[in-house]
KEKOLDO-639240 format. One record per residue (C-alpha): residue number from 1; x, y, z. Coordinates in steps of 0.1 Angstrom, whole numbers, padded with zeros to 4 digits. Layout:
REM KEKOLDO-639240
+--------+-------+-------+-------+
| drenro |    px |    py |    pz |
+--------+-------+-------+-------+
|    NUM |     X |     Y |     Z |
...
+--------+-------+-------+-------+
This chain:
REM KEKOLDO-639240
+--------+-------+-------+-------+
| drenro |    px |    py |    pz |
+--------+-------+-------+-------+
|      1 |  0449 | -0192 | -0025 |
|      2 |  0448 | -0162 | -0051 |
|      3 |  0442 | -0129 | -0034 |
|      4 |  0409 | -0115 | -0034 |
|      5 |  0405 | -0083 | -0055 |
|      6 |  0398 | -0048 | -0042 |
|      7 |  0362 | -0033 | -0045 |
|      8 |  0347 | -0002 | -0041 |
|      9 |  0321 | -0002 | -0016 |
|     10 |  0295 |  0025 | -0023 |
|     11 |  0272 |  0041 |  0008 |
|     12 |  0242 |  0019 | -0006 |
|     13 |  0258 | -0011 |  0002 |
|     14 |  0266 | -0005 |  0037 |
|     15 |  0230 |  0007 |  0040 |
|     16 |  0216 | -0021 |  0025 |
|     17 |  0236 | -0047 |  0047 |
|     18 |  0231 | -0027 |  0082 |
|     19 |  0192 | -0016 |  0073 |
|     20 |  0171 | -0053 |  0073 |
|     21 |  0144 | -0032 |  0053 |
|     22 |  0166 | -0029 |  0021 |
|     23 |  0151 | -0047 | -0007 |
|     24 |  0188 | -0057 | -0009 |
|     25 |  0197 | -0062 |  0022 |
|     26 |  0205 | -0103 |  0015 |
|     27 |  0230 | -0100 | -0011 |
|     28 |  0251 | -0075 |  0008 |
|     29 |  0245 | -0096 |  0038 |
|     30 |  0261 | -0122 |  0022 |
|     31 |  0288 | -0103 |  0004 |
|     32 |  0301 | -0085 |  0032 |
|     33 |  0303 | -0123 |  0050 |
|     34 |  0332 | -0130 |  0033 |
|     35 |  0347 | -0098 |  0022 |
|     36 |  0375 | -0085 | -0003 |
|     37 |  0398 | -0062 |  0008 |
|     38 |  0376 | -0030 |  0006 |
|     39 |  0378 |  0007 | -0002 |
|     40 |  0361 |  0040 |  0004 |
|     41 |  0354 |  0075 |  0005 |
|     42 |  0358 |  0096 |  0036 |
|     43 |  0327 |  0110 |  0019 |
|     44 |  0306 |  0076 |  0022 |
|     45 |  0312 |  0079 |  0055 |
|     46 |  0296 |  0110 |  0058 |
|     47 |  0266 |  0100 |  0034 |
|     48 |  0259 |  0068 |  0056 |
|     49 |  0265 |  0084 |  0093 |
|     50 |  0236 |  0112 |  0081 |
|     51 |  0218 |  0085 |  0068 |
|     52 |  0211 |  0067 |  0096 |
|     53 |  0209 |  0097 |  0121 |
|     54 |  0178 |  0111 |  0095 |
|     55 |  0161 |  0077 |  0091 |
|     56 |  0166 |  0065 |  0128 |
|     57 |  0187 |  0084 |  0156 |
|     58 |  0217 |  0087 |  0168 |
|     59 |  0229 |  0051 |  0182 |
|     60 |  0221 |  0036 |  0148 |
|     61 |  0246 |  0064 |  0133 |
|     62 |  0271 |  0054 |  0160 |
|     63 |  0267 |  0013 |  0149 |
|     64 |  0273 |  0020 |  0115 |
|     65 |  0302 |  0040 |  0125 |
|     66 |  0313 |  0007 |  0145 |
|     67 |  0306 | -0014 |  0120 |
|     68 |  0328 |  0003 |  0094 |
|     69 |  0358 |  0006 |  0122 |
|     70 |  0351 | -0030 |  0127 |
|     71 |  0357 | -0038 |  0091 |
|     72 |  0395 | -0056 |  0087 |
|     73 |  0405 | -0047 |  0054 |
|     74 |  0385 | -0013 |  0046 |
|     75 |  0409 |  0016 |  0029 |
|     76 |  0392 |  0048 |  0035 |
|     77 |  0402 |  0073 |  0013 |
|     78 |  0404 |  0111 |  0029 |
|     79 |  0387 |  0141 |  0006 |
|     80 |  0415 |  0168 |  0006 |
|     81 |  0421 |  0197 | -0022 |
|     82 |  0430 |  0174 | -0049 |
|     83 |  0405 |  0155 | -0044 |
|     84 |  0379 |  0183 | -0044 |
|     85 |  0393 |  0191 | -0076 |
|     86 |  0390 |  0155 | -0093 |
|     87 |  0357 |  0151 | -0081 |
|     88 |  0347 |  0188 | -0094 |
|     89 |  0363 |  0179 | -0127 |
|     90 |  0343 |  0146 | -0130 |
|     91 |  0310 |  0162 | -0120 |
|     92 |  0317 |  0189 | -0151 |
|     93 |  0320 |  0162 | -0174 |
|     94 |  0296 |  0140 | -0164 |
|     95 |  0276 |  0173 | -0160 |
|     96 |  0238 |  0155 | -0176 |
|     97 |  0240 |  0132 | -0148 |
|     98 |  0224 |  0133 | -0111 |
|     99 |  0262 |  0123 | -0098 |
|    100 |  0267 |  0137 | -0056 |
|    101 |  0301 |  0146 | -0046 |
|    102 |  0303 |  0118 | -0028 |
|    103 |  0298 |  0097 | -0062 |
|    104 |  0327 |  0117 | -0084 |
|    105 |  0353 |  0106 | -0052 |
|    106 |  0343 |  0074 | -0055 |
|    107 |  0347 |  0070 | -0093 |
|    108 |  0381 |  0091 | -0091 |
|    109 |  0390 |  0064 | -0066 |
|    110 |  0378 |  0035 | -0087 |
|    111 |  0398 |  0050 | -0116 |
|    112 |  0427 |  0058 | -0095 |
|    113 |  0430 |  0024 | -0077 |
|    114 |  0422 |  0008 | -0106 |
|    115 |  0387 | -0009 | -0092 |
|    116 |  0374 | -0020 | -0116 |
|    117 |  0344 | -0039 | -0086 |
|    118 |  0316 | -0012 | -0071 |
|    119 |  0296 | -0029 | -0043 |
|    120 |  0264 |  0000 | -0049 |
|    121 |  0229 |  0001 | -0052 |
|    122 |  0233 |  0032 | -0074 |
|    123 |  0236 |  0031 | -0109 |
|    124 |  0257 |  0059 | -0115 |
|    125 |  0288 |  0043 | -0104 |
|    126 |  0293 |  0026 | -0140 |
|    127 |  0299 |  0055 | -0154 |
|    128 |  0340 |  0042 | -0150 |
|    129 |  0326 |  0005 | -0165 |
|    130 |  0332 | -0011 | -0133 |
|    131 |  0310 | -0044 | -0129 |
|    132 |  0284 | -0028 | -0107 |
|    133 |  0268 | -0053 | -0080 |
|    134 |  0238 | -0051 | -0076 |
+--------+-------+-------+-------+
């Protein structure tokens, strides 16, 4: 069987599967059923845990904090020096765009890991022309 290839996954999609409100909520229910090998951004982590501790409290921060450790083949990639400086470089280019910190790691990644797969309910992670699902 060919190996599955590696996505990005994007803090909307981890909010959309955990959150039953979502409009999208189904697909990544179903995606994240069978998953690829995944990565992501110490920074997603971040976006997601604050998420859920601002929308609901602070056990539905902890799930999705279980949820993501309980994830088999999730890469999380840390946010050091040179990554603050990939991600600031991005952001100047892309400088006409609404792009978080969060989202310039996460396209450095893609770029870097060659992903070329963003599971994201945000449209500025095509900016690298990686087949956005949505």
């Amino acid at each position: 069987m060919a190996r599955k290839t590696e996505c990005y996954a994007d803090t909307g999609a981890f909010i959309a599967f955990l959150d039953r409100s979502d409009s999208y909520h189904g697909l990544f229910r179903r995606l994240f059923s069978n998953p690829p090998p995944l990565a992501t951004s110490a920074l997603v982590l971040a976006e997601g845990h604050g998420w859920f501790l601002r929308r609901y409290d602070q056990r539905r921060a902890l799930e999705f904090l279980n949820f993501v450790d309980a994830l088999p083949a999730l890469t999380i990639e840390e946010f050091d020096g040179g990554a603050v400086k990939a991600a600031s470089r991005l952001l100047k280019k892309f400088a006409d765009q609404k792009l978080t910190l969060a989202d310039a790691h996460g396209l450095t990644m893609m770029s870097d890991r060659r992903i070329t797969s963003c599971w994201s309910t945000d449209r500025h992670m095509t900016l690298t022309g990686a087949t956005l699902v949505t």
